[in-house]
C-alpha positions in Angstrom: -92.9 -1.2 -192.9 -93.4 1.8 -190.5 -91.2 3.6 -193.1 -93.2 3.0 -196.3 -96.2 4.1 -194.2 -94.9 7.4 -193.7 -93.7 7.8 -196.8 -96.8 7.0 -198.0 -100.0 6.9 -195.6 -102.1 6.1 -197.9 -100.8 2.7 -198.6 -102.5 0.6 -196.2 -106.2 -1.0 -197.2 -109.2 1.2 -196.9 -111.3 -0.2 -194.1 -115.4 0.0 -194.5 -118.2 -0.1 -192.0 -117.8 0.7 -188.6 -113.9 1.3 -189.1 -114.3 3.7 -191.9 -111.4 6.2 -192.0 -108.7 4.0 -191.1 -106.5 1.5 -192.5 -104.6 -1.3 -192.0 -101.4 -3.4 -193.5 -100.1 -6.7 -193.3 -97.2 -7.0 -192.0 -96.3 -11.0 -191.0 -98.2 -12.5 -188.9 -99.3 -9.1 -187.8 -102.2 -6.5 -188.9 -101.3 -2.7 -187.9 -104.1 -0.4 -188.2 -104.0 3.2 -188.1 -105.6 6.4 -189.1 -104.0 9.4 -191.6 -105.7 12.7 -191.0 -105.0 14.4 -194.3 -105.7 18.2 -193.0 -103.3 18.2 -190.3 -100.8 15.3 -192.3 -100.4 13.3 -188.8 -100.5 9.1 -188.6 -102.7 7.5 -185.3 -101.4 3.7 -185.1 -104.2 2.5 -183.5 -103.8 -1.7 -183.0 -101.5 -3.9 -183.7 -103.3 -7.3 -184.6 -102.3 -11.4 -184.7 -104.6 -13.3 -186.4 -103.4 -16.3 -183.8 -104.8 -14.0 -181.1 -107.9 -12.7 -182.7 -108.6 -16.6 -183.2 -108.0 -17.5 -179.2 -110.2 -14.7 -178.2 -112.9 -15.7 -180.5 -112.6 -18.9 -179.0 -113.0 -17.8 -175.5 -115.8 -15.7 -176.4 -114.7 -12.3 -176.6 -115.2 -9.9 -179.6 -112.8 -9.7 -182.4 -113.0 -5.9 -183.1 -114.0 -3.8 -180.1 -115.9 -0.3 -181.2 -115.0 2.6 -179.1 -118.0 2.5 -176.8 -117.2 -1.1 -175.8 -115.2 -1.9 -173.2 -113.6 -5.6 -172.3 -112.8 -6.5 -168.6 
């Protein structure tokens, strides 16, 4: 899956809202989400989600999606 990304960055789904400008693809049972910065043509893989752990920690509490100014401890 890595491949078809570089191959063709543009191929993950468009994000909106506070994650504008980056995208993500599904890749069984995981979510990898990552930037393409068309001027300089370079890929940032940012996170690399479970849905299975994004449920346990909403469980326990803790945010799903963490901006940059938030920190966990």
């Amino acid at each position: 899956m890595v491949m078809k990304i570089l191959q063709d960055p543009e191929v993950g789904k468009p994000m909106r809202f506070d994650r504008k400008g980056t995208r993500e693809i599904y890749i069984k049972p995981f979510r990898l989400s990552y930037i393409y910065d068309k001027n300089r043509d370079i890929l940032i893989f940012l996170d690399f989600m479970s849905k299975l752990l994004m449920q346990k920690e909403c469980n326990l509490g803790y945010p799903k999606v963490l901006n940059k100014t938030q920190e966990t401890f």
